[in-house]
C-alpha positions in Angstrom: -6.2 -10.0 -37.8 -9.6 -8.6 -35.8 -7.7 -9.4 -32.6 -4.3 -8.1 -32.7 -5.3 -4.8 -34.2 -7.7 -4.5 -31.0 -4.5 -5.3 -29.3 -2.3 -2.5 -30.9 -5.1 -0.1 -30.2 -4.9 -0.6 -27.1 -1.2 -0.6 -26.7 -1.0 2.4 -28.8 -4.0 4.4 -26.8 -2.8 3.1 -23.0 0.9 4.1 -23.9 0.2 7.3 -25.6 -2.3 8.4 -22.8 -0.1 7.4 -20.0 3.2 9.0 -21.5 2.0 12.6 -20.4 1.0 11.3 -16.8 4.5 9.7 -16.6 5.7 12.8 -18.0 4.0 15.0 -15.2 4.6 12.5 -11.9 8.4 12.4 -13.0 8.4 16.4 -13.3 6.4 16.4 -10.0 8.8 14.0 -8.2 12.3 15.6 -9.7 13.0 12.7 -11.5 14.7 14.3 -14.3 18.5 13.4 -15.8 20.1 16.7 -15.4 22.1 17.3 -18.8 25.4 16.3 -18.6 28.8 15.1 -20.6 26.7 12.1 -21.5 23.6 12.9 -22.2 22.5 14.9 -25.8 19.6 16.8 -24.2 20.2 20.3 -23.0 17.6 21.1 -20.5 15.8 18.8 -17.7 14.3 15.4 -19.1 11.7 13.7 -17.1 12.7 9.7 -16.6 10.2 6.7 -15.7 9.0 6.5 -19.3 9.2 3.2 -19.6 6.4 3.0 -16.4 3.9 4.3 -19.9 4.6 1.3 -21.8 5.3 -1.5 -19.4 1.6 -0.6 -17.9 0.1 -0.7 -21.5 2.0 -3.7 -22.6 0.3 -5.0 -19.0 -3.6 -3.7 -20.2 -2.6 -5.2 -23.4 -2.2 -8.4 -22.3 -4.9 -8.4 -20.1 -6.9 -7.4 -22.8 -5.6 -10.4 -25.2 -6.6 -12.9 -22.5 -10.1 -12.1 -22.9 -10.1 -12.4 -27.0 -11.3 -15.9 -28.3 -8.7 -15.9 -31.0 -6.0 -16.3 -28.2 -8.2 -18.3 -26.0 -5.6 -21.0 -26.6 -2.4 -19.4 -26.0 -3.5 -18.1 -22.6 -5.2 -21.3 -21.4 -2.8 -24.0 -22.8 0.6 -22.3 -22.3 3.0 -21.0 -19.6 4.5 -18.9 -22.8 1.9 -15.4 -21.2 3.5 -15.9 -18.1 6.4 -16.2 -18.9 6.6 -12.8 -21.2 5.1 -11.1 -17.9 7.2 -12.0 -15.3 10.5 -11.1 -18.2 8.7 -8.2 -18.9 8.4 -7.3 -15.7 12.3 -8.1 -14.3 13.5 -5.6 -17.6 11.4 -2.9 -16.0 12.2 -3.1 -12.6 15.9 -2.9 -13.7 15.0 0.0 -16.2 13.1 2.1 -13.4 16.3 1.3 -11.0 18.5 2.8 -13.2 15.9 5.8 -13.6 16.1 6.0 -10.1 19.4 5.3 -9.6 23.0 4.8 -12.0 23.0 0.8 -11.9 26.1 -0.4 -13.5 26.5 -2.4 -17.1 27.2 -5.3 -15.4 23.9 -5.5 -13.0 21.9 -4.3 -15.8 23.2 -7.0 -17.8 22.9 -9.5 -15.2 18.8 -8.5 -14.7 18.5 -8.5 -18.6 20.2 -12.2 -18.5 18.0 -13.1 -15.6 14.7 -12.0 -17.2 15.8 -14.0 -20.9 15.9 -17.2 -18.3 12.9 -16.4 -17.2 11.4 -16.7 -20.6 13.5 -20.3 -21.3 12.3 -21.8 -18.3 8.8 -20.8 -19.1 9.3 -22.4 -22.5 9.7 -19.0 -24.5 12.7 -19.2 -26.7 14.1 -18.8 -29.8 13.9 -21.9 -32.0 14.2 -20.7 -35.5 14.4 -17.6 -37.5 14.7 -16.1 -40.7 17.5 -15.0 -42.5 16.5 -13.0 -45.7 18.1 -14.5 -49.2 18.9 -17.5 -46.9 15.9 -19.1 -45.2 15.0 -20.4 -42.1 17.7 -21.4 -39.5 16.4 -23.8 -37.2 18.4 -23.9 -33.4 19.3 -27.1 -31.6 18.1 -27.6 -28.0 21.8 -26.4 -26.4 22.0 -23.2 -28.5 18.3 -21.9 -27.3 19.0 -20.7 -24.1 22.0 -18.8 -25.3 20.8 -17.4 -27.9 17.4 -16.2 -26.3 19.6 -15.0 -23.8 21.6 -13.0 -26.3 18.9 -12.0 -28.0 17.1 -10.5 -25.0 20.0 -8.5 -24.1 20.6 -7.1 -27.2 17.1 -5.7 -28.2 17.2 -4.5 -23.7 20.3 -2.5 -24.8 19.4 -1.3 -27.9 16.4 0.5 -26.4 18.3 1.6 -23.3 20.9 3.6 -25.7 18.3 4.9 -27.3 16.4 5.9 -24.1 18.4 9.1 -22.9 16.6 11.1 -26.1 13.4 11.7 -24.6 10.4 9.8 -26.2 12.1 8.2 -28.7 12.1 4.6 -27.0 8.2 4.5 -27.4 8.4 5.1 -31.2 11.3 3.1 -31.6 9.9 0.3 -29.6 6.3 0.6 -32.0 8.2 0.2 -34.8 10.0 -2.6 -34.2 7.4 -4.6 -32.9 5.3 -3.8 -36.1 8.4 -5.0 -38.0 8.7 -8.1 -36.1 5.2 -8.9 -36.5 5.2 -8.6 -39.8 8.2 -10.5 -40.2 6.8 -13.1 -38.0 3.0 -13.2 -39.8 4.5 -14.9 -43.1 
């Protein structure tokens, strides 16, 4: 357990730390939403956020590569790749709707994209857990569709969430620490 909490320390400090210089560069640069009909905030909120976390997610990794425990995983497997370049393709649409209003459909189409990404570097959904139920295990066809779906929903689950400034990060925090402690049984 030594390495991943070294791992959410880092997370934890790199986002937390870069938040306020995201925070400042997007006040600097007028990359605000302006409140409006759709929005819940009622004064300027600064956008790019998600620049905090992608970065620390980035040192993170980085940081993981050079831990023995996951020695293995980064040396044997496409799998860190693969969650990179994914990670990276849901950002880049994320910041271009910061920058810009990119329609449901394109951001649904980059989402889509970036879950291919993670089949076609071998990261997919093979089983889960349903509680009182067990474990359901996912033949070969339904993988890609449902790492597909699954990618999408988790990208627009944070995205509705996103227009209430800095509640992605926290939101995102704990759900990670659920899922891993869902997935460490």
């Amino acid at each position: 357990m030594r390495g991943y909490g070294i791992i959410l320390a880092v997370a934890t400090v790199v986002t937390f730390l870069l938040t306020f210089a995201a925070r400042i560069i997007a006040v600097r640069c007028a990359l605000v939403a302006r409140p409006d009909e759709r929005r819940v905030h009622d004064r300027p909120t600064p956008l790019g956020g998600g620049a905090a976390m992608f970065v620390a997610f980035l040192v993170a990794m980085a940081v993981a590569s050079h831990i023995p425990q996951f020695r293995q995983v980064f040396r044997g497997s496409t799998d860190p790749l693969g969650v990179v370049l994914a990670a990276s393709m849901i950002f880049a649409v994320g910041l271009l709707d910061d920058l810009r209003d990119v329609s449901a459909p394109a951001k649904l189409a980059g989402q889509v994209f970036a879950a291919s990404i993670l089949y076609l570097f071998g990261v997919t959904l093979l089983y889960f857990r349903v509680p009182f139920f067990g474990i359901v295990s996912l033949s070969n066809d339904l993988e890609p569709l449902v790492t597909v779906i699954w990618v999408a929903a988790i990208a627009n689950a944070v995205n509705l969430i996103d227009g209430l400034d800095g509640l992605a990060a926290g939101i995102v925090a704990i759900a990670a620490g659920s899922f891993f402690l869902y997935s460490d049984r």
